[in-house]
C-alpha positions in Angstrom: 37.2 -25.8 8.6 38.6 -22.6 9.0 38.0 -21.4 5.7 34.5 -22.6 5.5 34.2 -19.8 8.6 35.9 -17.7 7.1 33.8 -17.8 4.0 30.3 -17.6 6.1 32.1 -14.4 7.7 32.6 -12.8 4.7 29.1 -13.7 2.8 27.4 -12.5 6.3 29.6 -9.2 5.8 28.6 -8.5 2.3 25.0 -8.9 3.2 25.4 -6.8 6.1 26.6 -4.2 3.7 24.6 -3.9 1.0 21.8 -3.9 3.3 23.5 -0.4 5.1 24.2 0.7 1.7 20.5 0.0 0.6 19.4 2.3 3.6 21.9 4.8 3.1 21.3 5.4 -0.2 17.3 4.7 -0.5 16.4 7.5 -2.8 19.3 6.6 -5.1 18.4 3.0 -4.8 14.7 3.1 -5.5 14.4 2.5 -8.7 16.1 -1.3 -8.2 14.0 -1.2 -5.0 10.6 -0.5 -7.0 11.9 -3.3 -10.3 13.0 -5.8 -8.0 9.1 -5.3 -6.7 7.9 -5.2 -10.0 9.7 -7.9 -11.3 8.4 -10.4 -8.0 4.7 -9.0 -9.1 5.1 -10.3 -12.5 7.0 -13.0 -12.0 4.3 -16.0 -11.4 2.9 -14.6 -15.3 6.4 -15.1 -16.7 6.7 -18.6 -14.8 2.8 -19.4 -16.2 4.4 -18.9 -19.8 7.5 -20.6 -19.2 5.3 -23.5 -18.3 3.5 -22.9 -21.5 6.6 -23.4 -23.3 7.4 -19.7 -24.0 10.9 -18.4 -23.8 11.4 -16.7 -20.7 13.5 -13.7 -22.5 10.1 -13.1 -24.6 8.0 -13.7 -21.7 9.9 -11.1 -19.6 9.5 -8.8 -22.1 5.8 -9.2 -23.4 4.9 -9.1 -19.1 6.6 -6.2 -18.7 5.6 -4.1 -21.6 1.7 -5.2 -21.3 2.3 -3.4 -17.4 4.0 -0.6 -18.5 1.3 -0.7 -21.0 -1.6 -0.5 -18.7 0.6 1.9 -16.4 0.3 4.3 -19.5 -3.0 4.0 -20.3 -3.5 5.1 -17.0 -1.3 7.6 -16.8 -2.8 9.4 -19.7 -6.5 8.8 -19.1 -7.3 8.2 -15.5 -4.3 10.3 -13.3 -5.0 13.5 -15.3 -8.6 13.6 -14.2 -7.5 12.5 -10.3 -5.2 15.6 -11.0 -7.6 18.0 -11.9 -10.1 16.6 -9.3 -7.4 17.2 -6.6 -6.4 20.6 -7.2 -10.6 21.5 -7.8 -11.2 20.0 -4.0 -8.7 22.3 -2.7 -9.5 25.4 -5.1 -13.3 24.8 -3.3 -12.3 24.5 -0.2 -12.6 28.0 1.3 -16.7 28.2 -0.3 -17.2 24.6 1.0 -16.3 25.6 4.4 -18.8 28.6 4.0 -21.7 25.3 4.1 -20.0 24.1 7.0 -20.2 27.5 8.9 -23.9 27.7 8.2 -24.5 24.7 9.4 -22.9 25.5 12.8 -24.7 28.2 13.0 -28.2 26.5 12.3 -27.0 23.9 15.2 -26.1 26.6 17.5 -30.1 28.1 17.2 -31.2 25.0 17.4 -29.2 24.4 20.8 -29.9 28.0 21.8 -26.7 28.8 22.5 -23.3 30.5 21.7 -20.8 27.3 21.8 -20.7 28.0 17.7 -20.7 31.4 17.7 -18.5 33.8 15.3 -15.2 33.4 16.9 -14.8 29.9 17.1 -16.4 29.3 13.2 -13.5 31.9 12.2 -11.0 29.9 13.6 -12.5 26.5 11.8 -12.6 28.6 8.7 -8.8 30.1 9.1 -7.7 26.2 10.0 -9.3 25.1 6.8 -8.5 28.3 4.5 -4.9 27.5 5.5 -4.8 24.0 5.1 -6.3 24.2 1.7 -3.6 26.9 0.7 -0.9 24.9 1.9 -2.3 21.5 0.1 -2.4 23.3 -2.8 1.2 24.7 -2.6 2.6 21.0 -1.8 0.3 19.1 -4.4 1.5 21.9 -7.2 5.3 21.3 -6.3 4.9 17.0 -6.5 4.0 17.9 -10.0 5.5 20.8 -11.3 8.8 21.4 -9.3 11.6 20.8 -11.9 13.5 18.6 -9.4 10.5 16.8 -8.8 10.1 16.1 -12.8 14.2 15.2 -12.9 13.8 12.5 -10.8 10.4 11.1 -11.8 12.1 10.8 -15.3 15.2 9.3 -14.0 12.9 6.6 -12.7 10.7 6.4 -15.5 13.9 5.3 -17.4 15.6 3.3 -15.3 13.0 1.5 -13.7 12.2 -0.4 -16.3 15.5 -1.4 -18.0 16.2 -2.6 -14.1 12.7 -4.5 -13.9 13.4 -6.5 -17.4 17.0 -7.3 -15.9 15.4 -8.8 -12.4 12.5 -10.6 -14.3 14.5 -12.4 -16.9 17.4 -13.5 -14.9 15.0 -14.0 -11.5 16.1 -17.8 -11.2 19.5 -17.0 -12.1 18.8 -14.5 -9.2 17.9 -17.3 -6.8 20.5 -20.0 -7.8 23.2 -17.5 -7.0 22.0 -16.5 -3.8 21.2 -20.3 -2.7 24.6 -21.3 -3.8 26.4 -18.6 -2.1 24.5 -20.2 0.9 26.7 -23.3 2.9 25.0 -26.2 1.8 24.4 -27.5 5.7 22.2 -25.0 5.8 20.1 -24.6 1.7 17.3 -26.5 2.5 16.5 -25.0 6.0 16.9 -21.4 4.2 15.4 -22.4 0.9 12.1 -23.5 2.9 11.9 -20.3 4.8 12.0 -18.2 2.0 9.1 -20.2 0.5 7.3 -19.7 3.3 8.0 -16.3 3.5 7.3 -15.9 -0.3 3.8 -17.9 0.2 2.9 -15.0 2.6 3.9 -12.0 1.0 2.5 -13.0 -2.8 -0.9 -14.2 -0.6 -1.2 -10.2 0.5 0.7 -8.3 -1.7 -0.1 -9.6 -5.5 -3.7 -10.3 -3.5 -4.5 -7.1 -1.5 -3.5 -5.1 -4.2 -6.2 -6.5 -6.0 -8.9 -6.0 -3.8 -7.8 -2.4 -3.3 -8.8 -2.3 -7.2 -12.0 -4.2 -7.1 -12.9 -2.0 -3.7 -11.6 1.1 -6.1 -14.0 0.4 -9.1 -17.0 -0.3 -6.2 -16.4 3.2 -4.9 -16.2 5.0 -8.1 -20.1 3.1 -9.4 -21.4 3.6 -5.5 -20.2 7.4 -5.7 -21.1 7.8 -9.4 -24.4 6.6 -8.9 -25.2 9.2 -5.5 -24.1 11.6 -7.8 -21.1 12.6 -4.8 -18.5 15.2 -6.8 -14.4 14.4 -7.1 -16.0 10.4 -7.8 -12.9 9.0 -9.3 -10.5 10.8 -6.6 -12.7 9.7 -3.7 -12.5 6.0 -5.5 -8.9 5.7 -6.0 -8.1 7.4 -2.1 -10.5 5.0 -0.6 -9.1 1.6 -2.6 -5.5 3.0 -1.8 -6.4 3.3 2.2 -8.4 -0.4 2.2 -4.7 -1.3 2.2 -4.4 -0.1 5.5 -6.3 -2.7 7.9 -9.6 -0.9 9.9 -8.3 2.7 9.6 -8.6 3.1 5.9 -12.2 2.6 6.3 -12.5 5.0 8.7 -10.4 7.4 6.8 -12.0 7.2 3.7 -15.6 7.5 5.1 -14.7 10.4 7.1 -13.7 12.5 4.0 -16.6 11.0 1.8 -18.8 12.1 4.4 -17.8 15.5 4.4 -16.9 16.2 1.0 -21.1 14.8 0.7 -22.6 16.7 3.6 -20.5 19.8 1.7 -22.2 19.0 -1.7 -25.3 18.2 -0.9 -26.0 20.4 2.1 -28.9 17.3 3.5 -27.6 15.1 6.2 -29.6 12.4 4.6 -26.9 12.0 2.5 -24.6 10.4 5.0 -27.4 7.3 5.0 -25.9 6.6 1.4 -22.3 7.0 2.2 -23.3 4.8 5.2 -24.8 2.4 2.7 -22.0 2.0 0.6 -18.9 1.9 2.9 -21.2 -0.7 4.8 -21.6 -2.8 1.8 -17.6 -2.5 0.8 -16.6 -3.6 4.6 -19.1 -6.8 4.2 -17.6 -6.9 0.7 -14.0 -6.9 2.0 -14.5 -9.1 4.9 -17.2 -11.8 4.1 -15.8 -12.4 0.3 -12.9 -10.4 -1.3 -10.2 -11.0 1.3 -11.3 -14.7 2.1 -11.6 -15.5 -1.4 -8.1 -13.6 -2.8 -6.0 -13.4 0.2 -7.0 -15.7 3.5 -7.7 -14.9 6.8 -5.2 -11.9 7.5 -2.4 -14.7 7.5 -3.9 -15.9 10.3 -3.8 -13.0 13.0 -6.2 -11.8 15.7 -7.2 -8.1 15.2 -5.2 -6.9 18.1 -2.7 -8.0 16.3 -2.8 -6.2 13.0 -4.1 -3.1 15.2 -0.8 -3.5 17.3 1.4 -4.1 14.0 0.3 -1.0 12.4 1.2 0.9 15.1 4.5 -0.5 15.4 5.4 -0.9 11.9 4.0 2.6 11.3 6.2 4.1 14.0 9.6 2.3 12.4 8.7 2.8 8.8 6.0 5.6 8.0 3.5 5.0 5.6 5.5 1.6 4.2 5.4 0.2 7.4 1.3 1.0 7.6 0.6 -1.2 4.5 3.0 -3.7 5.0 2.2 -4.2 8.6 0.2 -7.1 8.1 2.9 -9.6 6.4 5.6 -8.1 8.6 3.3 -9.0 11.4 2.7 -12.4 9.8 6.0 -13.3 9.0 7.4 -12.1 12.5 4.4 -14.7 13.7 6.2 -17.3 11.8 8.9 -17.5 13.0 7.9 -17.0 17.0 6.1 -20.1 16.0 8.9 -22.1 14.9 11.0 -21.1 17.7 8.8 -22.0 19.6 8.3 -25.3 18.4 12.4 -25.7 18.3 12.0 -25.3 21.9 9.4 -27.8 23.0 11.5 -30.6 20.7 14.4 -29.5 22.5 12.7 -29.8 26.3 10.9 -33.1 24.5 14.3 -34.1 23.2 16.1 -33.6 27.0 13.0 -35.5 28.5 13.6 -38.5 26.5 16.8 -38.4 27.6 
């Protein structure tokens, strides 16, 4: 008896640790942190094979070289352009701030008065001269800072020899953590990971792919209105769909201006109205539905309240992962709960 405590003691000590030592050392750590994610992405194709009667060694491998594949041809034909679309926004931002002063000034006749006058348009225009410059600066040193390039080759190597490593020996992977688990206690653990694994594949593997399918939308609706910086606009409005209500919001705010900047007609807004409508009916009435469920079942207060929270803790993880956090959080309060009422059921009976 005593060493079966002692033996839960210790297992509860060593994952105590190397979840301290996996905060502690996060930058170190991410490239296992980014192939252990990989590898759980890919993992239901590998599975799909092995069912298929493929070797899982082979299917590991082909999985993980037709992503690193498409992660490539991306690289090399799509980033490049979102690059040089980037750094062209900010490089125009001083003469597209120009429009915006002429426009206040046009207001400010119309209102007859001197709410917009000089003063307060130079300040506008030093805020936005400034921010532009320091954009710039921090965008330029992401990609050409020689410390920045170190490390983004240290995890362009590693990465992947730690994703084939997770992928192939995934249910080794699970065996050994199940049977380093007291066997009282597998099946009750064993079903909440399921569980738990049912909701995060649901958003994850599924909200990533609407963020696509929203990104491709985007990128036609923009093409199509002729708006400039298309393909950047696309990809920053399908990354922030991930976030719940705000990335909307985000996205048209900066689509808006970047097209009242172009175009120099208001009218304009009615199409980016037109097309962010059609993408929220999109999202709501048949992509997320269809691909991922209803939120996991939460009221908007509660996403709204998640972000918040999660954002607070975590940053920018913790804004597009709120949503399973919140959900899996839910899970649980509801089967306390229900532990609860077959306990006071239990003492009733009694």
């Amino acid at each position: 008896m005593k060493i079966i405590s002692l033996n839960k003691i210790l297992i509860l000590a060593i994952i105590i640790a190397v979840i301290i030592i996996s905060i502690l050392y996060s930058k170190i750590l991410l490239p296992f942190f980014i192939g252990a994610f990989i590898a759980y992405l890919l993992n239901p194709l590998v599975v799909y094979a092995e069912n298929k009667k493929i070797n899982r060694n082979l299917a590991s491998l082909v999985a993980l070289v037709l992503f690193l594949g498409f992660i490539l041809l991306f690289s090399l034909s799509v980033l490049p352009i979102i690059i040089q679309q980037t750094l062209e926004f900010l490089d125009r931002f001083p003469n597209l701030v120009k429009r915006v002063e002429d426009y206040m000034l046009k207001i400010s006749k119309l209102l007859n008065n001197n709410i917009l006058e000089f003063d307060n348009i130079n300040i506008l225009k030093d805020f936005h001269d400034s921010l532009a410059i320091i954009l710039k600066k921090i965008v330029n040193k992401l990609l050409f800072s020689s410390i920045a390039i170190m490390n983004l080759f240290s995890l362009i190597i590693i990465t992947p020899i730690v994703t084939w490593y997770f992928l192939k020996d995934w249910n080794k992977i699970i065996f050994f953590i199940k049977n380093n688990i007291p066997v009282k206690y597998q099946s009750n653990i064993e079903n909440n990971f399921n569980e738990v694994d049912v909701i995060l594949s649901s958003f994850i593997r599924g909200q990533f792919l609407v963020s696509i399918i929203l990104a491709i939308f985007y990128f036609i609706a923009f093409y199509l209105v002729g708006l400039d910086h298309a393909i950047f606009l696309a990809m920053f409005s399908g990354i922030f769909s991930l976030i719940p209500y705000f990335g909307i919001i985000i996205s048209f705010l900066l689509s808006s201006y970047i097209a009242v900047l172009q175009f120099t007609d208001l009218f304009f807004i009615v199409w980016i109205i037109l097309i962010f409508l059609i993408s929220f009916l999109l999202e709501g009435y048949f992509l997320s539905p269809k691909i991922i469920g209803e939120k996991l079942g939460l009221h908007p207060l509660a996403i709204l309240y998640s972000i918040f929270i999660f954002g607070s803790v975590l940053g920018f993880v913790g804004v597009f992962f709120a949503i399973p956090f919140a959900s899996i959080i839910f899970l649980y309060y509801k089967k306390i709960l229900f532990s609860i009422n077959n306990i006071k059921n239990d003492t009733k009976s009694i």
